[in-house]
DSSP file (Angstrom, degrees, kcal/mol; ACC not computed):
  #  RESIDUE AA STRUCTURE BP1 BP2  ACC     N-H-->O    O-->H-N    N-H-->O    O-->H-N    TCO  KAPPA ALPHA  PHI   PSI    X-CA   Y-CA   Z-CA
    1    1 A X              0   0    0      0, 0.0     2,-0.4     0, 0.0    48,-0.0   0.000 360.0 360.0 360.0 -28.4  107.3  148.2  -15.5
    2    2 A X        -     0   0    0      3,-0.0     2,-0.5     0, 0.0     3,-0.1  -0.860 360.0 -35.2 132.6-166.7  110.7  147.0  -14.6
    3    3 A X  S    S-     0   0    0     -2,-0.4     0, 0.0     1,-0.1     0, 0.0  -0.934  82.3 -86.8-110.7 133.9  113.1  144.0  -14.7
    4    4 A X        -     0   0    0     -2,-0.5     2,-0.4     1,-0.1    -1,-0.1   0.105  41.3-130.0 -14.3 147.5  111.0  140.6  -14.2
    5    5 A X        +     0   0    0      1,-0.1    -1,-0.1    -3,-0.1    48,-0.0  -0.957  40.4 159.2-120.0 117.0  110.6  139.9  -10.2
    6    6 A X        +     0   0    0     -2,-0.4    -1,-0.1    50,-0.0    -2,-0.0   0.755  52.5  73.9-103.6 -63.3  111.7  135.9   -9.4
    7    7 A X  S  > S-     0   0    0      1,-0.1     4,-1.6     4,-0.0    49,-0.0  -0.070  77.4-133.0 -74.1 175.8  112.5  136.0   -5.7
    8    8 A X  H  > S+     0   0    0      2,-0.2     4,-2.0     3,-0.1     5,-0.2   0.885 107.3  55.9 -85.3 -37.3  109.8  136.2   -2.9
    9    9 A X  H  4 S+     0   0    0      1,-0.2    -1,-0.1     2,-0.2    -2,-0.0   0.720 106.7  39.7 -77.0 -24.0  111.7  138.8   -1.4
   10   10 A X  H >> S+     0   0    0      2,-0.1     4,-2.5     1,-0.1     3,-2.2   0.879 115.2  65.9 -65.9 -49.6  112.1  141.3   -4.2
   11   11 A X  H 3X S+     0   0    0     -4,-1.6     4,-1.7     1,-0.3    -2,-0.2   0.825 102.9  44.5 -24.2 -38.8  108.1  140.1   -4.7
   12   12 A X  H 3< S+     0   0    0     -4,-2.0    -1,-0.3     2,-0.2     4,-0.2   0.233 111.3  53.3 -98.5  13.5  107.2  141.5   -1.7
   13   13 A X  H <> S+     0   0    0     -3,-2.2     4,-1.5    -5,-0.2    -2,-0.2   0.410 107.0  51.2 -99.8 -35.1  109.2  144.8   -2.1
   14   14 A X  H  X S+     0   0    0     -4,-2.5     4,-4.3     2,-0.2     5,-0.4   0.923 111.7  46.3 -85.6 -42.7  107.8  145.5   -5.0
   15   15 A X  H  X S+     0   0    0     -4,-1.7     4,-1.1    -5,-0.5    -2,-0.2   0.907 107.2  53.8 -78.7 -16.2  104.6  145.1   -3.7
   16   16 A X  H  > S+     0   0    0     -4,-0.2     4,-3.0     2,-0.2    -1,-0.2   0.867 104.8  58.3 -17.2 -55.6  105.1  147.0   -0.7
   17   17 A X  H  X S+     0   0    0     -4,-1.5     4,-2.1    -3,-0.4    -2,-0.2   0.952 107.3  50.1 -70.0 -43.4  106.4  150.0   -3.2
   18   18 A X  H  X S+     0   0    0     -4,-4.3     4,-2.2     1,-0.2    -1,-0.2   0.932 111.3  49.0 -50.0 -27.3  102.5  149.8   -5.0
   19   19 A X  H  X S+     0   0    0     -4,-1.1     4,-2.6    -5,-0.4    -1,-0.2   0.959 110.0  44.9 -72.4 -49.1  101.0  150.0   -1.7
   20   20 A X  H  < S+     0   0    0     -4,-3.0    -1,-0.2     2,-0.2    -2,-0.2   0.854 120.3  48.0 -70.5  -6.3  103.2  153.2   -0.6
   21   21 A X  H  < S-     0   0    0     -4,-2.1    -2,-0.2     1,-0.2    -3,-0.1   0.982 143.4 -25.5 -83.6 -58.7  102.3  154.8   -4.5
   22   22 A X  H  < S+     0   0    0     -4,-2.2    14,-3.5    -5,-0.1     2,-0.3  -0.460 107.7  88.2-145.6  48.4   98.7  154.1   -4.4
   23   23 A X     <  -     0   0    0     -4,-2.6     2,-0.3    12,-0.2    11,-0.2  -0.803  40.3-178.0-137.6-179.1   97.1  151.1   -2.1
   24   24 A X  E     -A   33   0A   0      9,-1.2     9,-3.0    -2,-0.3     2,-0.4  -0.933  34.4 -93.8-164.1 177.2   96.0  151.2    1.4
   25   25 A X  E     -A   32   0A   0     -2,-0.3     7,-0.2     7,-0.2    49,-0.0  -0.844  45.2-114.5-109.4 165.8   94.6  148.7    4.0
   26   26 A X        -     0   0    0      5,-1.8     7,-0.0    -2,-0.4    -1,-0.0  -0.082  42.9 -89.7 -74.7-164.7   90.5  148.5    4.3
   27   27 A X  S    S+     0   0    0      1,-0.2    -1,-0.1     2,-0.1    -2,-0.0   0.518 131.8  53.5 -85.1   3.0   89.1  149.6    7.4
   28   28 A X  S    S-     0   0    0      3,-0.1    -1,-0.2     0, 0.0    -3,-0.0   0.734  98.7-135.7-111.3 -44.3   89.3  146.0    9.1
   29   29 A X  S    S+     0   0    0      2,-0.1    -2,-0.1    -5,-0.0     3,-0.1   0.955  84.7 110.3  61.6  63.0   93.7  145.9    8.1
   30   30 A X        +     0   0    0      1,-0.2    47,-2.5    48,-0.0     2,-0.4   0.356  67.4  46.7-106.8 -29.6   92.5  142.6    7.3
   31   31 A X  E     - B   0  76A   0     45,-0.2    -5,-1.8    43,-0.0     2,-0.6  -0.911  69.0-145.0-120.4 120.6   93.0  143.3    3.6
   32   32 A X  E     -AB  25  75A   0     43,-1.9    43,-2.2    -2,-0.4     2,-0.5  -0.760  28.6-157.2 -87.8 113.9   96.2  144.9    1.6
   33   33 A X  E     -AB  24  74A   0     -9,-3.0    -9,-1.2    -2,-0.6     3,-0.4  -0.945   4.9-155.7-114.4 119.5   94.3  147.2   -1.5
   34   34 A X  E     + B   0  73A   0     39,-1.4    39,-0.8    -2,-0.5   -11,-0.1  -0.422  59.4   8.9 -83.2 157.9   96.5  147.8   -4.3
   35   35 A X  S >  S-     0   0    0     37,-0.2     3,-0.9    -2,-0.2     2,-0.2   0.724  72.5-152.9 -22.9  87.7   96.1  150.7   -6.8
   36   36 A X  T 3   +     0   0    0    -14,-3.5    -1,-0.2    -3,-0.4     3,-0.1  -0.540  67.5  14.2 -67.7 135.0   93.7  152.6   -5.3
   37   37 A X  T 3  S+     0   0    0     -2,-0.2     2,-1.0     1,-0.2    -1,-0.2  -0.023  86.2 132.8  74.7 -20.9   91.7  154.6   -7.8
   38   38 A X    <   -     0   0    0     -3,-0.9    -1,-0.2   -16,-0.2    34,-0.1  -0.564  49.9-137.7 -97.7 147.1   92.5  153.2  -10.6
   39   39 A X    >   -     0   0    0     -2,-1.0     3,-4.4    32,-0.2    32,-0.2  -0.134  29.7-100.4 -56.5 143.7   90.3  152.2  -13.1
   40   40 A X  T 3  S+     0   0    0     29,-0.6    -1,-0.1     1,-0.4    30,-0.1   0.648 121.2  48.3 -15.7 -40.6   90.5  148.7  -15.2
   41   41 A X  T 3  S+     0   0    0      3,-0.0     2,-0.4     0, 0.0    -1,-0.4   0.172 100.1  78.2-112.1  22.0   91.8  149.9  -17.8
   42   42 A X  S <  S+     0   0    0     -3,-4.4    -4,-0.1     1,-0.2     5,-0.0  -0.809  92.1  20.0-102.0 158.7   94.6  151.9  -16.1
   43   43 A X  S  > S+     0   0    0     -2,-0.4     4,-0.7     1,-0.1    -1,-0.2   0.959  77.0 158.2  51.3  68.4   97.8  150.5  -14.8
   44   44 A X  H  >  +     0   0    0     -3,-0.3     4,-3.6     1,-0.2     5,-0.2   0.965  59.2  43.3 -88.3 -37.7   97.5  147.7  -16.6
   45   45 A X  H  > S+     0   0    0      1,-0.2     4,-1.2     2,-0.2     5,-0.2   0.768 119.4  46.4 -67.4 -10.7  101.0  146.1  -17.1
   46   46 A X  H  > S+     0   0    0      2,-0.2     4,-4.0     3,-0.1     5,-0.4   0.849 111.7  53.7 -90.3 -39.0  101.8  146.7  -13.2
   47   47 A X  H  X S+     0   0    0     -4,-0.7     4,-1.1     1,-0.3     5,-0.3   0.930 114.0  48.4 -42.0 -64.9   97.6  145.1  -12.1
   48   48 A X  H  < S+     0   0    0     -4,-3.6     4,-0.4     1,-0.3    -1,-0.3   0.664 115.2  40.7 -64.5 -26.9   99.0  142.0  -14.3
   49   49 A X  H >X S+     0   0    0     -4,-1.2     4,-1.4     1,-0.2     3,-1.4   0.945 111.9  54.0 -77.9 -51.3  102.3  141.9  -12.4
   50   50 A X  H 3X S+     0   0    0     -4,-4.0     4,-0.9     1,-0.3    -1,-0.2   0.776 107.8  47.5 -42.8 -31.6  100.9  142.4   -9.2
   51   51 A X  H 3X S+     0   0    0     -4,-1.1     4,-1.2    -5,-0.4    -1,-0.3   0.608 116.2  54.7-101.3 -27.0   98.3  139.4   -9.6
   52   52 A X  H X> S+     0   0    0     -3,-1.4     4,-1.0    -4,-0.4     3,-0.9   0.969 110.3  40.9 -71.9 -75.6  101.6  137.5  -10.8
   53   53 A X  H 3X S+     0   0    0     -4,-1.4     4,-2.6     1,-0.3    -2,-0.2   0.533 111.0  52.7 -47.4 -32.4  103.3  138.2   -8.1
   54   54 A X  H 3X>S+     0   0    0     -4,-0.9     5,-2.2    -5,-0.3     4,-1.7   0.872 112.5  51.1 -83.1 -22.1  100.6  137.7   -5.3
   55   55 A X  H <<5S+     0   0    0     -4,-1.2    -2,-0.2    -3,-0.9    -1,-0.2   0.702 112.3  42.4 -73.8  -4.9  100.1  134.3   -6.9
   56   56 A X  H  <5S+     0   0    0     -4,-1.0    -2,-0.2     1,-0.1    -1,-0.1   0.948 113.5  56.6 -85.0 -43.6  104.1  133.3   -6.8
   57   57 A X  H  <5S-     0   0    0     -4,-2.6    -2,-0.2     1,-0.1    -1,-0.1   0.812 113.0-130.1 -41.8 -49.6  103.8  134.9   -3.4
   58   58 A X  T  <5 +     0   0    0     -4,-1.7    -3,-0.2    -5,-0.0    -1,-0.1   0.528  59.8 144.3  89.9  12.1  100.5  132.0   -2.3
   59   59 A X      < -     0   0    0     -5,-2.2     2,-0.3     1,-0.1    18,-0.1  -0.027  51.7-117.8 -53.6-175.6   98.5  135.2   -1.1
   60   60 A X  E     -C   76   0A   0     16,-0.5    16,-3.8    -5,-0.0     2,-0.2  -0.986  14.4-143.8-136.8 125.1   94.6  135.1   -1.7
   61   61 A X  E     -C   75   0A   0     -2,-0.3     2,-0.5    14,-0.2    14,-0.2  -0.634  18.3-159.4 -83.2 144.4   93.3  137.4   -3.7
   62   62 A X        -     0   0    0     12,-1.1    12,-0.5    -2,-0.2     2,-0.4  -0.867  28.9-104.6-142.0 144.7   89.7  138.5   -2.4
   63   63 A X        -     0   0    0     -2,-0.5    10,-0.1    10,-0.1     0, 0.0  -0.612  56.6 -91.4 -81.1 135.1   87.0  140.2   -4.5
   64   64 A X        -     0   0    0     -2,-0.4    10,-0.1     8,-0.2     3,-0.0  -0.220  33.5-148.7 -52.2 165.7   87.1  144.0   -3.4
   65   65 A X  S    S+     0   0    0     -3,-0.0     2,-0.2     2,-0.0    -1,-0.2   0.419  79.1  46.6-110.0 -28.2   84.4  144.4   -0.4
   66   66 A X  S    S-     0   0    0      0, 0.0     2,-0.6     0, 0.0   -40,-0.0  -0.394  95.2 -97.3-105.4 180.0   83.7  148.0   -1.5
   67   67 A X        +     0   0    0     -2,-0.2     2,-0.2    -3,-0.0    -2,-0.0  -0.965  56.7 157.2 -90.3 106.8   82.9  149.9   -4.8
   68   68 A X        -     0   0    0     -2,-0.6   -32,-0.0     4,-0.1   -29,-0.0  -0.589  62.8 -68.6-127.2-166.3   85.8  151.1   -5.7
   69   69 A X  S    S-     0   0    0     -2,-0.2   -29,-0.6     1,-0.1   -33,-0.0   0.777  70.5-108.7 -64.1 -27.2   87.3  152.3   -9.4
   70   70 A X  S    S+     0   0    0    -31,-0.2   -30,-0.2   -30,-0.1    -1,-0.1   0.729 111.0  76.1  92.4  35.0   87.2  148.4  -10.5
   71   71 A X        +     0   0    0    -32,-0.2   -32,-0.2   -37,-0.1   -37,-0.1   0.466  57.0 116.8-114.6 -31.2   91.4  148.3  -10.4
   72   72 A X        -     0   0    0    -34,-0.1     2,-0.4   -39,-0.1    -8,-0.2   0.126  57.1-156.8 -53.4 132.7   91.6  148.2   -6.7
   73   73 A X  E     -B   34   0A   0    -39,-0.8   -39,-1.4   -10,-0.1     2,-0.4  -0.911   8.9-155.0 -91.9 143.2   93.4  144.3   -6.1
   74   74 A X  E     -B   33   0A   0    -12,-0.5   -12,-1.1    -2,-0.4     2,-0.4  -0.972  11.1-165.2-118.1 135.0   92.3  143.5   -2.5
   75   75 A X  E     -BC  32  61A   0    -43,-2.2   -43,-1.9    -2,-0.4     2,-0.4  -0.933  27.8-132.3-131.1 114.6   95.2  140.7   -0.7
   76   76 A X  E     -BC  31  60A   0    -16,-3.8   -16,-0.5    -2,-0.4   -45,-0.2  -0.501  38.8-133.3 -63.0 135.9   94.2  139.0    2.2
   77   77 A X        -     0   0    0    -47,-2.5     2,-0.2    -2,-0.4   -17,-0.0  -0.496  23.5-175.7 -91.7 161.0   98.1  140.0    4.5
   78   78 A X    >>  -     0   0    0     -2,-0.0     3,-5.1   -19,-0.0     4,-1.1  -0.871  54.9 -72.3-139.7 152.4   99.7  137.3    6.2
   79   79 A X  H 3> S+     0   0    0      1,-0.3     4,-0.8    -2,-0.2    -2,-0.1   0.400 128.9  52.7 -25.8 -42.3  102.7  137.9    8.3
   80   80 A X  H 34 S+     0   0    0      2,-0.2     4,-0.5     3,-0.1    -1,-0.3   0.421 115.2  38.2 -24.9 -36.7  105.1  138.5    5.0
   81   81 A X  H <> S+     0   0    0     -3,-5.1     4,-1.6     2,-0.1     5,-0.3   0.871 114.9  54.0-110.5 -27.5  103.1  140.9    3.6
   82   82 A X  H  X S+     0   0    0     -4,-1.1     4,-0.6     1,-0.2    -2,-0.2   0.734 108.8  51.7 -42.9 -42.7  102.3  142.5    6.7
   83   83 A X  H  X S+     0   0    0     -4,-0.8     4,-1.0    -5,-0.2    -1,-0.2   0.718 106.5  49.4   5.0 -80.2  105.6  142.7    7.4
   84   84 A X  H  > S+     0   0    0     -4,-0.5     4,-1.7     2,-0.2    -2,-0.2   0.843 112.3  45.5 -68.8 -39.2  106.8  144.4    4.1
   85   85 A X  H  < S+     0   0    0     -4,-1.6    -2,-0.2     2,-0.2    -3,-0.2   0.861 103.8  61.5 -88.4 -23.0  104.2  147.3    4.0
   86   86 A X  H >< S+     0   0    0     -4,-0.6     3,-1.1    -5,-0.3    -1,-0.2   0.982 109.2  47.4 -39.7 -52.2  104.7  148.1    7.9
   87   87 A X  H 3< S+     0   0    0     -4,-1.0     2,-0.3     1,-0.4    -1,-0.2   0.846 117.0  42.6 -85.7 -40.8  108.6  148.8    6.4
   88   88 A X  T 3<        0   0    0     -4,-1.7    -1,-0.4     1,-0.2    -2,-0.2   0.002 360.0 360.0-101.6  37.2  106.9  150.9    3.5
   89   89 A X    <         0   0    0     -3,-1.1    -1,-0.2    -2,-0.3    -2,-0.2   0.350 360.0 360.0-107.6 360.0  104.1  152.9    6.0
């Protein structure tokens, strides 16, 4: 998984990098979706950092809108996070 992540700004870099391996935005780009395709029980130690991280962050985490694999994280963006995945698109 990595070295611990503290700062906002390595927070948002690393989640930036999940998004360019496997997330996307929904069809609205209201909502930042984080490993897409995987299932619950996959990726588990990066899901749990990621959901640490959006909470250090002060995102809002949103119950997925679709049926997806039941890993997908859905994050409502704000200017920061918008920001950071533009740089990783």
């Amino acid at each position: 998984m990595g070295a611990e992540v503290h700062d906002d700004a390595a927070a948002l870099t690393q989640l930036g990098q999940w998004w360019a391996d496997h997330g996307f935005d929904d069809p609205t780009s209201e909502f930042c979706i984080l490993f897409d395709g995987s299932g619950p029980d996959e990726d588990e130690e990066e899901r749990a950092e990621a959901v640490r991280l959006i909470d250090q962050l002060g995102l809002e985490r949103v119950e997925p809108r679709d049926r997806g694999a039941g890993g997908e994280i859905w994050v409502r963006y704000d200017d920061r996070l918008r920001a950071e995945i533009d740089r990783w698109a």
